[in-house]
N, CA, C and O atoms as CSV, one atom per row, in Angstrom:
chain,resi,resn,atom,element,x,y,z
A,1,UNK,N,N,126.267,102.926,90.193
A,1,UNK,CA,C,125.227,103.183,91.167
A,1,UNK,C,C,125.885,103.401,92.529
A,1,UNK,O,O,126.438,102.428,93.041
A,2,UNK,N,N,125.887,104.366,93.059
A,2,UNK,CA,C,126.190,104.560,94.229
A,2,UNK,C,C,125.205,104.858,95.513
A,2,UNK,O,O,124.246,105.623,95.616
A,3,UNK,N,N,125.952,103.754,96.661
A,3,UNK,CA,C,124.980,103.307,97.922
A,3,UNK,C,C,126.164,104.517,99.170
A,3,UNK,O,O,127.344,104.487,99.520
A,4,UNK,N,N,125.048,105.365,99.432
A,4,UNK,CA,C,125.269,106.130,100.337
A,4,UNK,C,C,123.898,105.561,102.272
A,4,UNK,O,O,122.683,105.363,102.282
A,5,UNK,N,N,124.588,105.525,103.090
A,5,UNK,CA,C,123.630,105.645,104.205
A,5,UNK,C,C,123.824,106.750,104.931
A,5,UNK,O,O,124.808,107.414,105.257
A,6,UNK,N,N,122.315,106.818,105.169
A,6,UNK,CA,C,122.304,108.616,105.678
A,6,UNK,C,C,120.956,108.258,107.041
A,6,UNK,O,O,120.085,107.399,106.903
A,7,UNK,N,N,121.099,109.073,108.160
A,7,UNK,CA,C,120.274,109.213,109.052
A,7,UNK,C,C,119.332,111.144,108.775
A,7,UNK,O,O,119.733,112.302,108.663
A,8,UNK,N,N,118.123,110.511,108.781
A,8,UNK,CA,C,117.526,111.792,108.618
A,8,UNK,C,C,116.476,111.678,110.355
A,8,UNK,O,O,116.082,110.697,110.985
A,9,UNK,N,N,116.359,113.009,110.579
A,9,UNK,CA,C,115.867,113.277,111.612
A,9,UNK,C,C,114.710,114.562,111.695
A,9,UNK,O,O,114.810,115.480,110.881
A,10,UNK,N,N,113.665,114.570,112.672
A,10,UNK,CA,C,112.713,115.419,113.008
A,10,UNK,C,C,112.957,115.731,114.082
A,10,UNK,O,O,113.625,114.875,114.662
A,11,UNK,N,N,112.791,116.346,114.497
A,11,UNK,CA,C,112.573,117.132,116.087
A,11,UNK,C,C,111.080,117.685,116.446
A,11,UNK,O,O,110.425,118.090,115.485
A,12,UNK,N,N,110.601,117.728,117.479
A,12,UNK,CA,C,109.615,118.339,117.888
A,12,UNK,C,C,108.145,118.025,116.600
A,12,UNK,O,O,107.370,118.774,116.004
A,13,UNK,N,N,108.341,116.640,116.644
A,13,UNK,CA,C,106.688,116.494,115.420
A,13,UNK,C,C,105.666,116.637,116.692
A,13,UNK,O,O,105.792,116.085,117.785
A,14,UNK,N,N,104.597,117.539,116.260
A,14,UNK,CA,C,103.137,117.587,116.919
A,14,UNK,C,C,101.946,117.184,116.003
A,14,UNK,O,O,101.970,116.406,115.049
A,15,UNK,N,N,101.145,117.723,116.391
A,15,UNK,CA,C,99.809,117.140,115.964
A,15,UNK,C,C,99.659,117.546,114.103
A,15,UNK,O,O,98.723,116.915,113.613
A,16,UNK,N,N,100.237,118.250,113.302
A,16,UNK,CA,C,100.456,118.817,112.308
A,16,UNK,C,C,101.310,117.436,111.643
A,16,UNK,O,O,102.343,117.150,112.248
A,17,UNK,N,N,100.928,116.518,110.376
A,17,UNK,CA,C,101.819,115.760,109.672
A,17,UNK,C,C,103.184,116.535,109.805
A,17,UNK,O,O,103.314,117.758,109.761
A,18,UNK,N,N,104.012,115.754,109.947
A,18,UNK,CA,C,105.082,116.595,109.447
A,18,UNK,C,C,106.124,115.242,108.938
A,18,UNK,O,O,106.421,114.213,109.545
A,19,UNK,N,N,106.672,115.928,107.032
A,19,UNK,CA,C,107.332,114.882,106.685
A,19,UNK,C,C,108.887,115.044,107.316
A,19,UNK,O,O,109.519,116.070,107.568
A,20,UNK,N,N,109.318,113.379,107.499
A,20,UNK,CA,C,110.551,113.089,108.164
A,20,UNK,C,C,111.606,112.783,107.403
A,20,UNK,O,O,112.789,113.072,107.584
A,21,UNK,N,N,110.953,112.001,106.288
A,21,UNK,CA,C,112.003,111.771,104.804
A,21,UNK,C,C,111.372,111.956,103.731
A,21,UNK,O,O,110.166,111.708,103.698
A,22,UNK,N,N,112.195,112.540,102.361
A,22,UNK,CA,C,111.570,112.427,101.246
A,22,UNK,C,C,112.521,112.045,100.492
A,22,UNK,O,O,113.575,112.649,100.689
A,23,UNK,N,N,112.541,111.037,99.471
A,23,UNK,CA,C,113.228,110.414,98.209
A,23,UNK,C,C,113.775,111.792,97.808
A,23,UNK,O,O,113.337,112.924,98.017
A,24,UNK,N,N,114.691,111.419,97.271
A,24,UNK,CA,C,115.181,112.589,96.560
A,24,UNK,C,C,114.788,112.379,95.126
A,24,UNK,O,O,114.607,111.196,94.833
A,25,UNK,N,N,114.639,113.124,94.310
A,25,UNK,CA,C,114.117,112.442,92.615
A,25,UNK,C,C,115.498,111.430,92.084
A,25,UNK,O,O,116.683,111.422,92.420
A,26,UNK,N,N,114.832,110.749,91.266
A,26,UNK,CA,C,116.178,109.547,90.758
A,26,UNK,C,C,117.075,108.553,91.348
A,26,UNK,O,O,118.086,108.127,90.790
A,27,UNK,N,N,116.535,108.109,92.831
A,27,UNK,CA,C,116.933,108.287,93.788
A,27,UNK,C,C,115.879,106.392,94.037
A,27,UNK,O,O,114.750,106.170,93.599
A,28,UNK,N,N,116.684,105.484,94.765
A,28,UNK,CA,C,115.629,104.663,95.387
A,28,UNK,C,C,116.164,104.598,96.755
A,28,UNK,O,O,117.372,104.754,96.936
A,29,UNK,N,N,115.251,104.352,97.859
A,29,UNK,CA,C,116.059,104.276,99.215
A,29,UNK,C,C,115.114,103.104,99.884
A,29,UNK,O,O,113.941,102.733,99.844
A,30,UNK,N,N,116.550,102.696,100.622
A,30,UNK,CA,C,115.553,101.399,101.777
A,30,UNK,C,C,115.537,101.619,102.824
A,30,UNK,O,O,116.597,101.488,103.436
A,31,UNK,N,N,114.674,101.935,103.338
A,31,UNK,CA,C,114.607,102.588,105.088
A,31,UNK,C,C,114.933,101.179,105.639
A,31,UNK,O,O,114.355,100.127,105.366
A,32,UNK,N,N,115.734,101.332,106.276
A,32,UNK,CA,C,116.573,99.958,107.711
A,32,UNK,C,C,116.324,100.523,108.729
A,32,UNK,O,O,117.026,99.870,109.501
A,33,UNK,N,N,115.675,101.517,109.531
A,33,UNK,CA,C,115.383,101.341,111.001
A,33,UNK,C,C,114.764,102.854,111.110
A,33,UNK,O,O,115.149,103.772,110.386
A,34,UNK,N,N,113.783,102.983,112.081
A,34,UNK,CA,C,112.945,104.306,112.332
A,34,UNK,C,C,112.456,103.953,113.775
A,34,UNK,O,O,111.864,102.953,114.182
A,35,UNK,N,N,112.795,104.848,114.292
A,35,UNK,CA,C,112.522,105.606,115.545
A,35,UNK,C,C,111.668,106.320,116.245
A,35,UNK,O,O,112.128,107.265,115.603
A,36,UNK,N,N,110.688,106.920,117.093
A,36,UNK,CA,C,110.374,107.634,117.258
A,36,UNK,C,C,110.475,107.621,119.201
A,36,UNK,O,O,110.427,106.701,120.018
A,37,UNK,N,N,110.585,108.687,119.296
A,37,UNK,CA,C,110.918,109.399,120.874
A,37,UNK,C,C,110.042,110.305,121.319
A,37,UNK,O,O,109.923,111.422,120.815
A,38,UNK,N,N,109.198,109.769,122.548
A,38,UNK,CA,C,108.354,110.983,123.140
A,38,UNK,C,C,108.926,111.754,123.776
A,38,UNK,O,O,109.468,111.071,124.645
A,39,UNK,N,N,109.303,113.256,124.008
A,39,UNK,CA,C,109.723,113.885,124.418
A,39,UNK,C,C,109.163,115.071,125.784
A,39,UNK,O,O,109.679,116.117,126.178
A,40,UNK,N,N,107.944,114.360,126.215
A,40,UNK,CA,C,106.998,115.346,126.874
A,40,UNK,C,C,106.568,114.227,127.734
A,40,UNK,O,O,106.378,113.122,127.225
A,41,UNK,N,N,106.397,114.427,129.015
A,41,UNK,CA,C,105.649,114.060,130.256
A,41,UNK,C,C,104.337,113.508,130.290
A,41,UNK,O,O,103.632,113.457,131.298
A,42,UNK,N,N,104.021,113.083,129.115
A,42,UNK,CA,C,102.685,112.358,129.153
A,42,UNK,C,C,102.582,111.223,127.915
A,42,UNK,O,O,103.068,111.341,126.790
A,43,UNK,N,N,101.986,110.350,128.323
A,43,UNK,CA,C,101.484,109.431,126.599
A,43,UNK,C,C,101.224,110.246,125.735
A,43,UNK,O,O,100.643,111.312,125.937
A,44,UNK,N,N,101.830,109.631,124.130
A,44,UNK,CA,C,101.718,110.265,123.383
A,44,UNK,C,C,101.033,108.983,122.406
A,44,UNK,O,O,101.252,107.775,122.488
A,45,UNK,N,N,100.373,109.530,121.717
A,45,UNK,CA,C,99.864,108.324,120.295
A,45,UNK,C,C,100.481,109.150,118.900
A,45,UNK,O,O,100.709,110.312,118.563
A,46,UNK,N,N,100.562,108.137,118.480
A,46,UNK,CA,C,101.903,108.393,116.997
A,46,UNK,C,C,101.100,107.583,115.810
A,46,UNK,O,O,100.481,106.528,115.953
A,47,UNK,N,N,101.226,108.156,114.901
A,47,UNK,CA,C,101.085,107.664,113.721
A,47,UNK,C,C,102.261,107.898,112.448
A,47,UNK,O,O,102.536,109.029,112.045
A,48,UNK,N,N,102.835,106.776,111.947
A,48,UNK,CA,C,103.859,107.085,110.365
A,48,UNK,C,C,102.821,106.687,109.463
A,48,UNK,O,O,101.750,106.106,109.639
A,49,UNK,N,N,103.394,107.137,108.466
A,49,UNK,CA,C,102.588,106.858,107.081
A,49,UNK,C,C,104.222,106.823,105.833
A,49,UNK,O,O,105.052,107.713,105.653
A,50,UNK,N,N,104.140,105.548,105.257
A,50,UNK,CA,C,105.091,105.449,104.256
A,50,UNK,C,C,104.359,105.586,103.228
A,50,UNK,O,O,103.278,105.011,103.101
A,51,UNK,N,N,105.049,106.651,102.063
A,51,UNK,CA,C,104.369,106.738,100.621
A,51,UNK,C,C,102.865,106.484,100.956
A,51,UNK,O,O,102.293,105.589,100.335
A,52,UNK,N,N,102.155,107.234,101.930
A,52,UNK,CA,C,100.930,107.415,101.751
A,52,UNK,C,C,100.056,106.495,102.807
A,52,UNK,O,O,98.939,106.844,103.190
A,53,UNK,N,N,100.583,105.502,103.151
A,53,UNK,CA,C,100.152,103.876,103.494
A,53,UNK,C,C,100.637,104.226,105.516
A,53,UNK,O,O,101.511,104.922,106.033
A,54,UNK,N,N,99.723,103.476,105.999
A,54,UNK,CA,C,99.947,103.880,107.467
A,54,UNK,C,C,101.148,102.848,107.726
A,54,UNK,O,O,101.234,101.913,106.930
A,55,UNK,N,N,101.755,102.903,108.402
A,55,UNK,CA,C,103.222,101.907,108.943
A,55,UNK,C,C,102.733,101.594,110.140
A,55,UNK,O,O,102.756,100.417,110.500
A,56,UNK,N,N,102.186,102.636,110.996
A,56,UNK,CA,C,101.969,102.548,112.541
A,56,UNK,C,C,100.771,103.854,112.592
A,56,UNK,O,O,100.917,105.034,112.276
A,57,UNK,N,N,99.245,102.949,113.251
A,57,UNK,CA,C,98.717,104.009,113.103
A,57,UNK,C,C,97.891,103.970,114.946
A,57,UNK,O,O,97.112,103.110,115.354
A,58,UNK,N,N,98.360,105.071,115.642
A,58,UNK,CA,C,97.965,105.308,116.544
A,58,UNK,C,C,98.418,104.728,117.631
A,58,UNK,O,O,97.646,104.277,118.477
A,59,UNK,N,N,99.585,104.675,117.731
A,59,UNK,CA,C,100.092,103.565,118.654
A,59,UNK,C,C,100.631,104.241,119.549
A,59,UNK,O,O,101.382,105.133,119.155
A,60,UNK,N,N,100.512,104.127,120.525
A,60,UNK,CA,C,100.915,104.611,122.362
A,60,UNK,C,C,102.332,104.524,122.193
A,60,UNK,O,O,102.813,103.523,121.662
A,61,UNK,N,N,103.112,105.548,122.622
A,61,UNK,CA,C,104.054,105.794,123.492
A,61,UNK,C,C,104.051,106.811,124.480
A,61,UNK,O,O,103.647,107.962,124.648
A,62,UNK,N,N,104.841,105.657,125.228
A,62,UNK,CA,C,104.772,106.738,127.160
A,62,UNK,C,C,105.272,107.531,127.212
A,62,UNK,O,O,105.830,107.932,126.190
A,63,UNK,N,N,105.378,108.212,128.361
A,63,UNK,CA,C,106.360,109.016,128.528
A,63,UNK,C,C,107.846,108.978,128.414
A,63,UNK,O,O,108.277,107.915,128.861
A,64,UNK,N,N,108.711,109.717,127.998
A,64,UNK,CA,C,109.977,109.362,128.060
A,64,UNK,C,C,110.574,108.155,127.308
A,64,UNK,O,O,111.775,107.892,127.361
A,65,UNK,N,N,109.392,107.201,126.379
A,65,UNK,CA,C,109.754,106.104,125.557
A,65,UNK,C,C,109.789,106.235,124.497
A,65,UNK,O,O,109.335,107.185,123.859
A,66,UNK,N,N,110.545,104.950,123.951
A,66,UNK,CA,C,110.765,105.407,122.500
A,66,UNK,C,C,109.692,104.192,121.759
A,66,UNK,O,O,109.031,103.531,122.560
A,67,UNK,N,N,109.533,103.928,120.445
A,67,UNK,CA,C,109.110,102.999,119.291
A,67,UNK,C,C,109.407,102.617,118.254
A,67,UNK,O,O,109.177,103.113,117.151
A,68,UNK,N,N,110.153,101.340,118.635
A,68,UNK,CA,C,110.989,101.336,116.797
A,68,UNK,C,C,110.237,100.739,116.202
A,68,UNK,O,O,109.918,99.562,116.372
A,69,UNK,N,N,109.649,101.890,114.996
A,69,UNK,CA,C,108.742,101.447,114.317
A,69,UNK,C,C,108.812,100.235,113.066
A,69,UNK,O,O,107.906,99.713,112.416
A,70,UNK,N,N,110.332,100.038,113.040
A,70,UNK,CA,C,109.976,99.401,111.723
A,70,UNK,C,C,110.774,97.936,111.942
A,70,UNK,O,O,111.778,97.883,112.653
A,71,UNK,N,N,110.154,96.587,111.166
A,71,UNK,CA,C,110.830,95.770,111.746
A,71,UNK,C,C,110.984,94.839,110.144
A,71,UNK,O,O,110.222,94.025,109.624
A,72,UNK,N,N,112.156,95.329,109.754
A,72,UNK,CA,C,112.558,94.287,108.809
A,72,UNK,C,C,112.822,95.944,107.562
A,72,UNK,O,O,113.105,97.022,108.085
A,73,UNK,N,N,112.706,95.857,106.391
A,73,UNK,CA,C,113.122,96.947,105.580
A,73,UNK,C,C,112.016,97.035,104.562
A,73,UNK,O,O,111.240,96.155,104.188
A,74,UNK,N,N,112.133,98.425,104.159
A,74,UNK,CA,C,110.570,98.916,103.318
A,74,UNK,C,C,111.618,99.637,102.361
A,74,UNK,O,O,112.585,100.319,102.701
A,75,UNK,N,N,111.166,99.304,101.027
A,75,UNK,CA,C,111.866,100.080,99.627
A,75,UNK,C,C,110.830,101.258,99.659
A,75,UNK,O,O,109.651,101.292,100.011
A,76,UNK,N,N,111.875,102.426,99.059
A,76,UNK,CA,C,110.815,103.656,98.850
A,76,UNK,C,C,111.452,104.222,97.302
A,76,UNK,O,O,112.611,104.148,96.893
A,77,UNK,N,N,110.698,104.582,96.886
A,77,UNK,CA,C,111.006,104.921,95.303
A,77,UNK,C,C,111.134,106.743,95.275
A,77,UNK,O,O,111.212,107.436,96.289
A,78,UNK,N,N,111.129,107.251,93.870
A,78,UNK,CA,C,111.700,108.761,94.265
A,78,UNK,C,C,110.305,109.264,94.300
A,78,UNK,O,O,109.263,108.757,93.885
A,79,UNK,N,N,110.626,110.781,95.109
A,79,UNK,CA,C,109.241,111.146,96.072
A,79,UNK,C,C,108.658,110.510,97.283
A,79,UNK,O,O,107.988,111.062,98.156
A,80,UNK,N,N,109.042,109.179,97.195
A,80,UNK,CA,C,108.208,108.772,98.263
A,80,UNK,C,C,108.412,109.597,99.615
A,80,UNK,O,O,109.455,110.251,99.655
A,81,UNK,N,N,107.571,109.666,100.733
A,81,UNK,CA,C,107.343,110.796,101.956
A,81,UNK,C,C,107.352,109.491,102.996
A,81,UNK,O,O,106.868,108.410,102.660
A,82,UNK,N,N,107.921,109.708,104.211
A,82,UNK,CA,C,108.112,109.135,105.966
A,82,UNK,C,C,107.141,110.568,106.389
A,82,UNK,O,O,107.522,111.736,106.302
A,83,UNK,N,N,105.897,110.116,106.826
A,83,UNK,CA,C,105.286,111.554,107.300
A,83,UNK,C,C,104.792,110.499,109.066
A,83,UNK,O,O,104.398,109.369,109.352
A,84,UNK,N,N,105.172,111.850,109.828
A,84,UNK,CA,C,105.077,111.422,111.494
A,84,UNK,C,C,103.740,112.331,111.786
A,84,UNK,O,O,103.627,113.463,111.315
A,85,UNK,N,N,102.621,111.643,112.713
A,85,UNK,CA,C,101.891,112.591,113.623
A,85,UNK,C,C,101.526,111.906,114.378
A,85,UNK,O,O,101.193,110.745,114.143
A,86,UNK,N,N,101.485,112.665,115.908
A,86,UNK,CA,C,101.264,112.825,117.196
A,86,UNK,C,C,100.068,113.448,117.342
A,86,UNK,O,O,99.467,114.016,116.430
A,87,UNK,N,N,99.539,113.311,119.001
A,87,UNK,CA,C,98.413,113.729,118.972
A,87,UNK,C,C,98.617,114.840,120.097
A,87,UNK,O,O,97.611,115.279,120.654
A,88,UNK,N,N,100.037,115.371,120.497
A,88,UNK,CA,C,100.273,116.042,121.341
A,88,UNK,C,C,101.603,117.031,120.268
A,88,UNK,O,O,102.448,116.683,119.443
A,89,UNK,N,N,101.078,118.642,120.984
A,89,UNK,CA,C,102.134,119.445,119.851
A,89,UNK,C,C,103.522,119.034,120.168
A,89,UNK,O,O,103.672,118.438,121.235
A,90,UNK,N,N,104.587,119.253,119.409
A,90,UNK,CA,C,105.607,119.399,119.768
A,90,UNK,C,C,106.331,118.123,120.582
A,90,UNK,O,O,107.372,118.390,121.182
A,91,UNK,N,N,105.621,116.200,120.645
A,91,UNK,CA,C,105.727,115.569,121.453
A,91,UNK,C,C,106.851,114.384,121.064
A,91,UNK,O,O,107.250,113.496,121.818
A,92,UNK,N,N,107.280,114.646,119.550
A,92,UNK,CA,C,108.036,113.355,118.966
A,92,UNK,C,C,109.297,113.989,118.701
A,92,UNK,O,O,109.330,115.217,118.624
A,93,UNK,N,N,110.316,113.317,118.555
A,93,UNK,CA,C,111.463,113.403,117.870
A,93,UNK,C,C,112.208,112.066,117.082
A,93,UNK,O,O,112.897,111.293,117.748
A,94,UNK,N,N,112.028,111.879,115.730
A,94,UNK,CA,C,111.899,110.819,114.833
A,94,UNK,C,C,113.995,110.684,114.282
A,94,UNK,O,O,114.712,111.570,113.816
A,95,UNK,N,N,114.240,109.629,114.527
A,95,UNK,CA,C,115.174,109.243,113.338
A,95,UNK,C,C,115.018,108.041,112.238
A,95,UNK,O,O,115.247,106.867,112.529
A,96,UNK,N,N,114.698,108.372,111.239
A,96,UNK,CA,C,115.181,107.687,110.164
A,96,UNK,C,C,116.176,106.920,109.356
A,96,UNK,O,O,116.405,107.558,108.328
A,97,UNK,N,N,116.895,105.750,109.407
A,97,UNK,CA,C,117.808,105.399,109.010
A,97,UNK,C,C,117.349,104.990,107.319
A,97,UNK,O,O,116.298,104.410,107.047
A,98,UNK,N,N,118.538,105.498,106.130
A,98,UNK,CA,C,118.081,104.839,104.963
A,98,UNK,C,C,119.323,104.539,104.276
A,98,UNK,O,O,120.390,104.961,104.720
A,99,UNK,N,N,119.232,103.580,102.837
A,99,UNK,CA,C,120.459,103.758,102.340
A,99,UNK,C,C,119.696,103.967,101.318
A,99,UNK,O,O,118.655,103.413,100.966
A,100,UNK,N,N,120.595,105.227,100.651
A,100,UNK,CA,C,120.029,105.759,99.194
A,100,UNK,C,C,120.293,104.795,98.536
A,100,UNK,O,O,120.716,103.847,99.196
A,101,UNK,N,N,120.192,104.609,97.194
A,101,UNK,CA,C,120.604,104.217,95.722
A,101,UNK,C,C,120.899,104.964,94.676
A,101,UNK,O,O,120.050,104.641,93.846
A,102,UNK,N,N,121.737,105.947,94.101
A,102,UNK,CA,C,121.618,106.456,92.902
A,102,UNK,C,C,121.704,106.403,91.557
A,102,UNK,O,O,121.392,107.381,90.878
């Protein structure tokens, strides 16, 4: 079984879901730390959703701030989706930290 850690990243999430990680098939991963960064001059409200399930739903960030969304570690199985939305276009930029399993 081999343990790889990998940082996955989004740029520019807006009001459109947009997924940030996906399992790879055969694959288990433990997300250890997630991020998100407003990138635009005004409050932004953010929502994640792990495998379907809200993580953080609607939660304020300011301007120029960041939100580490996750506090302690979440197993994700293969397929599972990190999906980010904002309520402003173009207002997040997300990193994902995980360690695969194969």
């Amino acid at each position: 079984m081999a343990n790889i850690f990998k940082n996955s990243t989004d740029t520019g999430v807006g009001t459109t879901p947009s997924t940030s990680y996906t399992v790879p098939a055969t694959t288990t991963s433990v997300m250890i730390g997630m991020t998100v960064a407003n990138t635009v001059s005004q409050q932004v409200i953010v929502s994640v959703q792990v495998a379907g399930v809200y993580l953080v739903k609607e939660a304020p960030v300011p301007a120029g701030s960041s939100l580490s969304v996750l506090d302690g570690k979440i197993i994700l199985e293969a397929s599972d989706t990190v999906v980010v939305t904002s309520n402003v276009a173009s207002s997040i930029d997300v990193i994902v930290s995980i360690l695969e399993q194969t």
